[in-house]
N, C-alpha and C positions, 0 to 999 in steps of 0.2 A: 235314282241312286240305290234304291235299297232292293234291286233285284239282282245289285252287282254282291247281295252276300246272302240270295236268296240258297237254301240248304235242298238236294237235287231231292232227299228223300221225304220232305213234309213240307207245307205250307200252311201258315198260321197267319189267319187272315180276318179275325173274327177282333172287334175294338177291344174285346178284356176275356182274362181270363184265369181260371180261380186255380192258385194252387197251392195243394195238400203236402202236407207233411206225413209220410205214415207210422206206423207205429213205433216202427224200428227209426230210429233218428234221421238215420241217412237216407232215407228212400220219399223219394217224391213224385208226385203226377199233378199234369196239369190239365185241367180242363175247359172247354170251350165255353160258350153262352148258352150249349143245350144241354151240358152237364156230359157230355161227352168225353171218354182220356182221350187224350189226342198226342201227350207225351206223358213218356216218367222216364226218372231217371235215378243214377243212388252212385254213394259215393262207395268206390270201392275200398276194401277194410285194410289192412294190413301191408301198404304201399308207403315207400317212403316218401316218392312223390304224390299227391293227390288226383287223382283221377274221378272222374265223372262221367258216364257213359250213359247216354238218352237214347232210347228205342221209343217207334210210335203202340198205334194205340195196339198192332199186329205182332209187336215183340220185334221189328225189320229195325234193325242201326240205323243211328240218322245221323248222330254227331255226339264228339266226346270231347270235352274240356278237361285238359290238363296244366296242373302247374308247373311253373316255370323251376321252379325252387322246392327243396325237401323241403316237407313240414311248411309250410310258409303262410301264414295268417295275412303280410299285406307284401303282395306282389303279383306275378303276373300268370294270367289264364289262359291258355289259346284254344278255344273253339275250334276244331278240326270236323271237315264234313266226311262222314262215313263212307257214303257214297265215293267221292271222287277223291277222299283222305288229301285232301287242301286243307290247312289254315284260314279261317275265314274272318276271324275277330279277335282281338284281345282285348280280357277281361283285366284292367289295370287296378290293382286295390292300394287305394292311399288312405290305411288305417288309421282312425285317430281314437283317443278314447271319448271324444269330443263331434266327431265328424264322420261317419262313414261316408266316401266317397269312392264312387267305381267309375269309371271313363270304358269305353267301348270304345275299342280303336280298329282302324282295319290293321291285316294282318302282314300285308306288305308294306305299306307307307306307313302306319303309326299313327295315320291322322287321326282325329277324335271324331267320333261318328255323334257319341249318346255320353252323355253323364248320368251318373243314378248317384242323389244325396240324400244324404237321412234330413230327414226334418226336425227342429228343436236339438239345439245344446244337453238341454237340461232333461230329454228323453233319451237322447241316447248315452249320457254321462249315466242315466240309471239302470241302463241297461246292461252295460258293463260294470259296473260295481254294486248294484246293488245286490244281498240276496233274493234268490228266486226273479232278479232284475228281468230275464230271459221272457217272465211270465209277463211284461209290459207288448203288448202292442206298436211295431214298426210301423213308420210311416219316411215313403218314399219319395220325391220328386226324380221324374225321368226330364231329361230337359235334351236340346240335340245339341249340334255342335257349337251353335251361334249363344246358347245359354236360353233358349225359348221352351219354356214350357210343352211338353209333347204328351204326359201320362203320368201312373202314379202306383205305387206298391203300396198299397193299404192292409196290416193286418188285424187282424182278431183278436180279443180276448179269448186264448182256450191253453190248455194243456199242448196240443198238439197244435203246430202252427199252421194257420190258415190263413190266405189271404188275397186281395183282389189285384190283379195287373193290370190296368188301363191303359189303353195308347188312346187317347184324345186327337191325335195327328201325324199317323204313322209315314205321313208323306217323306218327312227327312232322316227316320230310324228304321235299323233294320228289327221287325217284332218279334223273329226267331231269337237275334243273342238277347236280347232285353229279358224272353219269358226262361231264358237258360239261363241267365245274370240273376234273374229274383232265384233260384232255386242252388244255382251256388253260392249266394250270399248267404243263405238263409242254412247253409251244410257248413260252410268255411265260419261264418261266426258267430255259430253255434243262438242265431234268432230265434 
């Protein structure tokens, strides 16, 4: 299954992998198990829609994620591959102040490939209201379609966000939109 959303320009095949927040808020890269960039990507500024554009570690397009909606904190993302400028995934946000919840759906059918859930109520109720809340450490469950456990977004204590992407059982998700899903999460709300 998850060669049917494999992306023509990178392949991301490695169980986890760590990614950085850079200085500037919106700019991200992610790296492999040998501390490799293998992507970045950043949100572009001054768009009514939000855009997200990922180049590998050569600066070559691979895929860009755009919202569905102006301005839109909880709705929809679609993953477009560079390459062959297909629709490949959508990124679904069902924003709670309670619950982040993202669903990865394919881009034709709607079906639900991957869920990504925040973990604890009571972490992310402080993340969103508390001051400096932001400065609280994310934690992730990636789960597939059936609701099994597959991986996990673990972040850091720092200033700058940093954090771990595991896929535990990439056999039923695709790991390209999962490591695109942690870095637009992490730009859309404001982690």
């Amino acid at each position: 299954m998850t060669d049917d959303y494999a992306l023509e320009g990178i392949e991301l095949a490695d169980d986890s992998y760590t990614v950085e927040q850079g200085l500037i808020r919106t700019k991200f890269r992610a790296l492999d198990e040998n501390g490799e960039v293998v992507l970045r990507g950043k949100q572009k500024m001054l768009k009514l829609k939000e855009q997200f554009p990922f180049v590998d570690e050569n600066g070559e397009d691979v895929f860009e994620v755009n919202a569905g909606g102006i301005l839109d904190v909880a709705g929809d993302y679609t993953l477009t591959d560079a390459v062959t400028d297909e629709p490949v995934v959508v990124l679904d946000n069902d924003y709670s102040i309670m619950q982040d919840t993202w669903k990865i759906r394919d881009a034709d059918t709607e079906a639900k490939l991957a869920e990504i859930n925040s973990r604890g109520a009571l972490t992310t109720l402080a993340r969103n209201v508390v001051p400096f809340g932001e400065l609280i450490p994310h934690k992730y469950e990636i789960t597939d379609a059936d609701g099994d456990h597959v991986g996990s977004i673990e972040g850091q204590l720092s200033l700058r966000d940093r954090y771990e992407v595991t896929i535990d059982d990439a056999s039923d998700v695709p790991t390209e939109p999962v490591v695109a899903a942690a870095m637009v999460i992490d730009a859309i709300q404001g982690n």
